[in-house]
N, C-alpha and C positions, 0 to 999 in steps of 0.2 A: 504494500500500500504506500504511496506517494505520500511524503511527510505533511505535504498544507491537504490532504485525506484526511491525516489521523488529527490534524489540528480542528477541521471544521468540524471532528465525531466529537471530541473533546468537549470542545466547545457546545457541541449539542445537547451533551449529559449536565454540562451547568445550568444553560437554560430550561430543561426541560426540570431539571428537581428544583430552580428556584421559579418558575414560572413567570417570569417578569425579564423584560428586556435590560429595563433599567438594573435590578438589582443583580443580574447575569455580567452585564456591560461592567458595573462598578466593581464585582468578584475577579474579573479575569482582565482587567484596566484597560478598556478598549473602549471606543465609540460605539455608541447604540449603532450607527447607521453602519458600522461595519460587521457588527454582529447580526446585525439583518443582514446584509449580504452574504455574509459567513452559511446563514443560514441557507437561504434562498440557492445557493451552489452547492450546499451539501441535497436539498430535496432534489434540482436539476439532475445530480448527479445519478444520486438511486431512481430518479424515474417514482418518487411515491412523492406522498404529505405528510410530512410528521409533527408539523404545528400546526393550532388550528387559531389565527391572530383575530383579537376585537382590539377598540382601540383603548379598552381597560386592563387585559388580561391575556393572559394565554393557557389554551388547553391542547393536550396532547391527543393525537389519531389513534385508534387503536394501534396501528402500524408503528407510532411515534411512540405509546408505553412500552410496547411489546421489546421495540430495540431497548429502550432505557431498561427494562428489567433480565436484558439477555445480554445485555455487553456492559453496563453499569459495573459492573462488581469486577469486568475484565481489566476496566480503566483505570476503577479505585488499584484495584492491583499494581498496576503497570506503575502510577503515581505514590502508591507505597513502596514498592521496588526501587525508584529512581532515587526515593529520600532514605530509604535506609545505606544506599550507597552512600551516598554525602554525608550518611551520620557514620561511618567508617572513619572519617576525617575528618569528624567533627569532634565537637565537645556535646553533653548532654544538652539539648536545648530543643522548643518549641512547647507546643497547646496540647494539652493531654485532657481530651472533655468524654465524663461520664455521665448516664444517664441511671440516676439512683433512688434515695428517697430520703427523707430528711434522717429518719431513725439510724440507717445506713450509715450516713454520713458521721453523726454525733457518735454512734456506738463502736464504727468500725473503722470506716474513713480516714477521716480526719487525725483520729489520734496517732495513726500507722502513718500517715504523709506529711504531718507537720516538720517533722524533722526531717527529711526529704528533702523541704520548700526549704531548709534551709541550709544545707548542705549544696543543694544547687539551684541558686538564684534563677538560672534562666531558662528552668522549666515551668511554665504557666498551667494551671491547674484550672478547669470547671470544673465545679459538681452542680449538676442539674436536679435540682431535688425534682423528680416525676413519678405518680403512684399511675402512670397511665402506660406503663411499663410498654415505652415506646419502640418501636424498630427502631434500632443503632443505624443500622444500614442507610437507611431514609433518611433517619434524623442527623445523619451525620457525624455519628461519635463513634468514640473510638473505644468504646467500653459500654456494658452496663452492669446493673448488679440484682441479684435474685437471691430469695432465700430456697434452700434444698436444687440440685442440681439439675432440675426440670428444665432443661435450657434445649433452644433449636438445635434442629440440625445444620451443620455448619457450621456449628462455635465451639470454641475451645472454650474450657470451663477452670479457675483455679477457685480453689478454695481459700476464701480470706478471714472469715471470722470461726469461733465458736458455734456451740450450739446453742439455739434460742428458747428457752420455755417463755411460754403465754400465761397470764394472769387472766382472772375475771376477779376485779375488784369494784366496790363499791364505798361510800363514806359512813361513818358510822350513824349521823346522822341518818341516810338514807337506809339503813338498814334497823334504824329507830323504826322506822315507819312500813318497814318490809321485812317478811321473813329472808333466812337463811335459805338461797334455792340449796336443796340436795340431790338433782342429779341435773345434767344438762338442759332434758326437757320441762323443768322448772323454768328456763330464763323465760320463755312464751309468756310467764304471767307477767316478767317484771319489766319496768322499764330498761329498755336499754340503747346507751350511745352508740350509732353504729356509723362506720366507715364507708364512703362510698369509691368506688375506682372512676376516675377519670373517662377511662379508657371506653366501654361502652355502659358507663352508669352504674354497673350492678354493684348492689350492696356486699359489703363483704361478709360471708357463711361461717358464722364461730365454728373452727374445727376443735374437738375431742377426742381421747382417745386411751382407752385403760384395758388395761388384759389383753393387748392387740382388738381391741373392737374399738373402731373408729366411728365417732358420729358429729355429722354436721346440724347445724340449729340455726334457723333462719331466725333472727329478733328482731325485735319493734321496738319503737320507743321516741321519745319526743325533741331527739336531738340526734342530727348527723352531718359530720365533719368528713373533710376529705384528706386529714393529716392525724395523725397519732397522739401526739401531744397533747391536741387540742381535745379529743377523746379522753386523754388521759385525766386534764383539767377541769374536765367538767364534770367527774366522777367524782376530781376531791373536794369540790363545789355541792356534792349533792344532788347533781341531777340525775342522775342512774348509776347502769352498771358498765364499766367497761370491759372490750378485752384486748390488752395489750401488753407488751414485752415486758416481763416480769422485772429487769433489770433497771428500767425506766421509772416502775411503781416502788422499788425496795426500799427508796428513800419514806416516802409518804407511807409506806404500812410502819418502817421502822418507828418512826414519831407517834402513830396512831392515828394518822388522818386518812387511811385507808384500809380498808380489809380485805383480806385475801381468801375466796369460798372454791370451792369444785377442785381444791389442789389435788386431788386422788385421776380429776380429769384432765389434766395440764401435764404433759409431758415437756421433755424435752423434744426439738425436731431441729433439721438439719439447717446449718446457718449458711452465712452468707458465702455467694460466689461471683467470682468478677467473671463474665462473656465478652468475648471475642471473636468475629470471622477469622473463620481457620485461612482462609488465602490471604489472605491482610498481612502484609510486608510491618513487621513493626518498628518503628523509631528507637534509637537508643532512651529515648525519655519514656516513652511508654515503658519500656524492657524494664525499666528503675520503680517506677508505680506500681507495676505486677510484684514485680520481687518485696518490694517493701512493705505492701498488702498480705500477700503470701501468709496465709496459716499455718502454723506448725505443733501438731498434735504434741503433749507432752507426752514423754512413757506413763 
């Protein structure tokens, strides 16, 4: 393929994941009006349409997604290849963006990267707090992170945290006023603050689970949040019951502003792991964030 070929396909994968001429033009520092002709020579070319132009927007042909999700990930490649050359002969440096979630972050994250960030200045770090557990690919990052190892096919999986057990606590107040539930399908009567996902709305399904018999409990209740925290807040406040990361609540039971019911229901379950495209060329900065994430089971 003819080099100013691979330069107008290149240039077609910008445009077509940022969808806008202007925001493409300013990504790859070029004139709009070259990037329209850029374009206009690549469709010439192949004899099809792969944009479809209004004069707000732009939307892809089926022909135009079909190539974006068939040679997309060949490019990222190609463009991950070329920079881990250069970091051969480089020093550790550039943008390392994860797509995680705030708990993630505070529990695991964070505390394993800070001294990282400061060992080496000239790696830049995101973390994207997102419960809408986004595609990396799409979204353009270079990481994301999940609890237990349920990850796609086509990603590399490292394990970074511990195990996580869940609480279902409530305030003692609120449990002035309420009984003690005694097995899961008790919560149905009680109020409870529940978590919604981003991603396509659904509520998040209390899991349980003792003697190997796992049971999920869909709840209700008069208040729902789409972060943990704020779940967790509004239990030591009194408005229901939460369930959230045991480790986040141990402060607030230790003092007595919380309590803690169904612990015979609350296991342990498997923590946190960073994902990866397996064909993704990686940076020396990223290779340093995996490693420093990196779990390591005690004997």
């Amino acid at each position: 393929m003819a080099r100013e070929n691979l330069n107008d396909l290149m240039t077609f994968i910008v445009v077509a994941r940022e969808k806008s001429f202007t925001k493409a033009a300013a990504q790859l520092g070029i004139s709009q009006s070259a990037l329209s002709h850029s374009m206009r020579t690549l469709e010439s070319r192949l004899g099809m349409k792969l944009l479809t132009r209004t004069t707000r927007s732009i939307a892809l042909t089926d022909i135009g997604q079909s190539m974006l999700d068939d040679l997309g990930p060949y490019i990222d490649g190609i463009q991950g290849r070329l920079q881990s050359l250069k970091d051969l002969n480089s020093k550790a440096a550039g943008t390392v963006r994860i797509s995680t979630s705030d708990y993630a972050i505070s529990s695991v994250i964070w505390p394993k990267l800070e001294p990282l960030l400061r060992d080496y200045p000239d790696i830049n770090l995101e973390l994207i707090d997102d419960y809408a557990l986004t595609d990396i690919v799409s979204g353009r990052f270079d990481a994301g992170t999940r609890l237990g190892e349920q990850i796609s096919n086509g990603m590399i999986s490292v394990r970074i945290g511990p195990d996580v057990r869940f609480a279902v606590v409530g305030s003692p107040d609120y449990f002035s006023r309420n009984p003690y539930p005694q097995h899961p399908h008790d919560l149905i009567d009680h109020n409870c603050i529940n978590l919604r996902f981003p991603t396509h709305g659904n509520l998040y399904v209390w899991e349980f689970e003792k003697e190997e018999k796992c049971l999920n409990v869909k709840v209700s209740g008069q208040l729902v949040f789409s972060r943990i925290y704020q779940n967790l807040q509004a239990a030591v406040e009194g408005y229901g019951l939460a369930h959230v990361p045991r480790d986040i609540a141990e402060k607030h039971i230790a003092r007595g502003e919380l309590i803690s019911v169904l612990e015979d229901w609350c296991p342990y379950w498997e923590g946190y792991y960073i994902y990866y495209p397996e064909n993704r060329n990686l940076s020396k900065a990223f290779q340093l964030v995996v490693d420093a994430l990196r779990h390591y089971k005690h004997p």
